[in-house]
Z-matrix of the N, CA and C atoms (Angstrom, degrees):
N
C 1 1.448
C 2 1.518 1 110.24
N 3 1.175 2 98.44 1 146.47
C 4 2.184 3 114.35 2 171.51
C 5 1.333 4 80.52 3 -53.52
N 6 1.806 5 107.71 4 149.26
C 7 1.288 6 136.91 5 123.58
C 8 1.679 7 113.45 6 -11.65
N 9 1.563 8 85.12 7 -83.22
C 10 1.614 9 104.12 8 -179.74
C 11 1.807 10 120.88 9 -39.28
N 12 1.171 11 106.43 10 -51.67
C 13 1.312 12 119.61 11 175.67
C 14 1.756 13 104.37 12 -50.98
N 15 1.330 14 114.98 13 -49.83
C 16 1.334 15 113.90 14 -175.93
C 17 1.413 16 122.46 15 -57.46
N 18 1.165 17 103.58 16 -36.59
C 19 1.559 18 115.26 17 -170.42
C 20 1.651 19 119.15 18 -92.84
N 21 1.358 20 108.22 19 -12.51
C 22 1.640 21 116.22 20 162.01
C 23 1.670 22 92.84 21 -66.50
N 24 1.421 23 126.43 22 -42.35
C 25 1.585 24 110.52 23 -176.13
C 26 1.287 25 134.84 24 -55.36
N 27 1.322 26 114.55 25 160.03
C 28 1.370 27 125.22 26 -175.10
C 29 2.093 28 96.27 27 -64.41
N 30 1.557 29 97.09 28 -148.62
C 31 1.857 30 105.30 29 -175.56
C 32 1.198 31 75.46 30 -102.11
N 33 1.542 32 124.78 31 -65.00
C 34 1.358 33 165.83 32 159.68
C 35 1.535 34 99.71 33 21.42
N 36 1.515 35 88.89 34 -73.98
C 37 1.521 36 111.25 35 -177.45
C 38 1.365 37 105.22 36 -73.29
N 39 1.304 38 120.95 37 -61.17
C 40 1.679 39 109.65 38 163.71
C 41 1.266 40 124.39 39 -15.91
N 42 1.265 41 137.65 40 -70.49
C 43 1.237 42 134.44 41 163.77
C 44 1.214 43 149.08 42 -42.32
N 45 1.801 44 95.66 43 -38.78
C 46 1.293 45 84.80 44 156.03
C 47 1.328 46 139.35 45 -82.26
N 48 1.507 47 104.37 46 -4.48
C 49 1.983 48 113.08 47 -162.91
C 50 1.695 49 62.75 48 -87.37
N 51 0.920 50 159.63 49 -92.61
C 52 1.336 51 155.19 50 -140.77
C 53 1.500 52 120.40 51 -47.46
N 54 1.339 53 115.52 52 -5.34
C 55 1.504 54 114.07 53 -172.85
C 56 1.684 55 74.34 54 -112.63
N 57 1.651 56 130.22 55 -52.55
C 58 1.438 57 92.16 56 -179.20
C 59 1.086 58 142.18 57 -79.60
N 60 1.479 59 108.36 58 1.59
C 61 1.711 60 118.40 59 156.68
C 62 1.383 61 108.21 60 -50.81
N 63 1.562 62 137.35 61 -54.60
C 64 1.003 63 135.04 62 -159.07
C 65 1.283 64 119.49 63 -73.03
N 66 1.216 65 117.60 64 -19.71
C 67 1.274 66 134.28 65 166.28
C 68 1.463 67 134.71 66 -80.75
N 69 1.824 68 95.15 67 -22.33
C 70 1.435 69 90.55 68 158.33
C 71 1.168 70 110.72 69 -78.17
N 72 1.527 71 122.40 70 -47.11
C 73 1.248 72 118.77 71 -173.40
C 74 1.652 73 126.45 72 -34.49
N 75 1.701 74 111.86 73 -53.72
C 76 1.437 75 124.73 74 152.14
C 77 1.373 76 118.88 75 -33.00
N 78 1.019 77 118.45 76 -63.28
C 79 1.532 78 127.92 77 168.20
C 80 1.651 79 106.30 78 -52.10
N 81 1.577 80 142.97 79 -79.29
C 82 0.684 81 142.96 80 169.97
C 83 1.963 82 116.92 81 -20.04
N 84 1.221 83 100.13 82 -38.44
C 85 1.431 84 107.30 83 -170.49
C 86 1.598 85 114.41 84 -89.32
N 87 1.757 86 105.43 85 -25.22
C 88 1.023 87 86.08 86 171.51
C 89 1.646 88 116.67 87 -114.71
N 90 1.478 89 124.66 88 46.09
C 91 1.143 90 149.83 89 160.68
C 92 1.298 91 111.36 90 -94.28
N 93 1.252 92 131.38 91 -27.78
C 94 1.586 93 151.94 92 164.70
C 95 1.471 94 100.39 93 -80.77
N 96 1.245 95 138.97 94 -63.37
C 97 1.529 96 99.11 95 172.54
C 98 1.094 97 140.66 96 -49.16
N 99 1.870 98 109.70 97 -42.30
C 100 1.357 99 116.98 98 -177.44
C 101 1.392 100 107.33 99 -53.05
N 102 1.302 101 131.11 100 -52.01
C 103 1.367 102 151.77 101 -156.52
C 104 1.450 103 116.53 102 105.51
N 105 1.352 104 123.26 103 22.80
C 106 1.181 105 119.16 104 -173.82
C 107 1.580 106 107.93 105 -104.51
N 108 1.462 107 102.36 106 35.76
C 109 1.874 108 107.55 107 174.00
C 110 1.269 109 107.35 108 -86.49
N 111 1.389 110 112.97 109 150.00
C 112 1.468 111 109.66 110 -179.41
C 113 1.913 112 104.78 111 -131.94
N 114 1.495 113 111.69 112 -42.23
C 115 1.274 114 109.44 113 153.74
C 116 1.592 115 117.54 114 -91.56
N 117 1.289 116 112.76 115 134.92
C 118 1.482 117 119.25 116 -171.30
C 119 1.471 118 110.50 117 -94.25
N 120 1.929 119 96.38 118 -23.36
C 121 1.982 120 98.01 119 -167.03
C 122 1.628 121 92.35 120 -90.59
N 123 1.471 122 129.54 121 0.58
C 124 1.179 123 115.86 122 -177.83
C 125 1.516 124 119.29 123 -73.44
N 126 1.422 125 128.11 124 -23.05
C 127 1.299 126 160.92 125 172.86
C 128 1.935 127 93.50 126 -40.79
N 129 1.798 128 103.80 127 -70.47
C 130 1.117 129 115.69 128 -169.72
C 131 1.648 130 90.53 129 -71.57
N 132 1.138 131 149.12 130 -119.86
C 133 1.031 132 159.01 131 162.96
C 134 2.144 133 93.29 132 46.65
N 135 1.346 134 113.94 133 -64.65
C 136 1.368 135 83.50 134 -161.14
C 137 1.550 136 87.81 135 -96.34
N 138 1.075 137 139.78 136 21.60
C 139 1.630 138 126.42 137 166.36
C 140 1.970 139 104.73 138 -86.68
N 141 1.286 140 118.37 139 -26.20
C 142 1.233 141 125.99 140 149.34
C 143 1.337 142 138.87 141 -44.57
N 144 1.836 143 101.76 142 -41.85
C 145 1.465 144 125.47 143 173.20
C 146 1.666 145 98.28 144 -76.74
N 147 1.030 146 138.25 145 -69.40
C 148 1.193 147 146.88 146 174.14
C 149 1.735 148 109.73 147 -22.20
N 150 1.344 149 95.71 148 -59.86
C 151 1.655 150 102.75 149 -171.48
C 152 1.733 151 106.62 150 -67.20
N 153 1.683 152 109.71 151 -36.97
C 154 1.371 153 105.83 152 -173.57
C 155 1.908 154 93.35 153 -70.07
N 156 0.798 155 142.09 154 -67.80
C 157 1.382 156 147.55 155 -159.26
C 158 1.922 157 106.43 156 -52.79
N 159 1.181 158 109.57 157 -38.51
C 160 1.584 159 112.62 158 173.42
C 161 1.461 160 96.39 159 -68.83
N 162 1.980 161 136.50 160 -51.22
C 163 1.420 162 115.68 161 -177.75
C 164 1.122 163 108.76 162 -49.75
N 165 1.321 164 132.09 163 -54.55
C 166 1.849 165 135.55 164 -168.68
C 167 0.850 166 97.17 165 -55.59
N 168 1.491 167 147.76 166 -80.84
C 169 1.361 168 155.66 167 -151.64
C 170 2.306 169 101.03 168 -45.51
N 171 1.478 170 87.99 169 -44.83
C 172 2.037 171 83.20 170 162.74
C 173 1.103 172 133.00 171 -120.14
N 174 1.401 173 95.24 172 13.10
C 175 1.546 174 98.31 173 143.70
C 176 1.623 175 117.24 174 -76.96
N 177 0.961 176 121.80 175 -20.49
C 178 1.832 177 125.33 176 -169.32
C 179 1.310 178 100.55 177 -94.59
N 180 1.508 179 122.62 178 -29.18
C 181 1.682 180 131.92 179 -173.24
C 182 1.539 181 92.07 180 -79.89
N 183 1.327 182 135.39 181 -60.92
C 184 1.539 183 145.74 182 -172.21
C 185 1.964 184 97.77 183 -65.72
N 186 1.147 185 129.53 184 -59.38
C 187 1.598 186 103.61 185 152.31
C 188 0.863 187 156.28 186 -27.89
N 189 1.592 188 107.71 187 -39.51
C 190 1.651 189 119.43 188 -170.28
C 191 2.012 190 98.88 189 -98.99
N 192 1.467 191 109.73 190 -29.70
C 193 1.512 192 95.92 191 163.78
C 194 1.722 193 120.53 192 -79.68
N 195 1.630 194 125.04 193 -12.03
C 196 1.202 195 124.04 194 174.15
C 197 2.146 196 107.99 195 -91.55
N 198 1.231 197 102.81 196 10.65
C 199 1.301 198 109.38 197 171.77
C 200 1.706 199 119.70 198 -111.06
């Protein structure tokens, strides 16, 4: 996902696109043991999504206590 896209979201919504990131990731990981991966850059791709969505998520927590 855009940056941009992330940050029109709620926390709300943050969390949850973030709990199903994590779950692909799980999933993703364990499609790579079996050997049944077929994209390899998808792995990186949502551990990227993950990391951008955890900065927003404290960036909005570190706002709302500097407000």
């Amino acid at each position: 996902m855009k940056t941009n896209e992330l940050r029109a979201m709620s926390v709300a919504d943050l969390q949850k696109e973030l709990g199903e990131k994590v779950r692909e990731q799980f999933n993703l990981r364990m499609h790579q043991s079996t050997g049944q991966m077929s994209h390899f850059d998808q792995f990186s791709k949502v551990r990227k999504d993950i990391a951008r969505i955890k900065t927003l998520l404290n960036e909005k927590a570190n706002a709302g206590d500097a407000a």
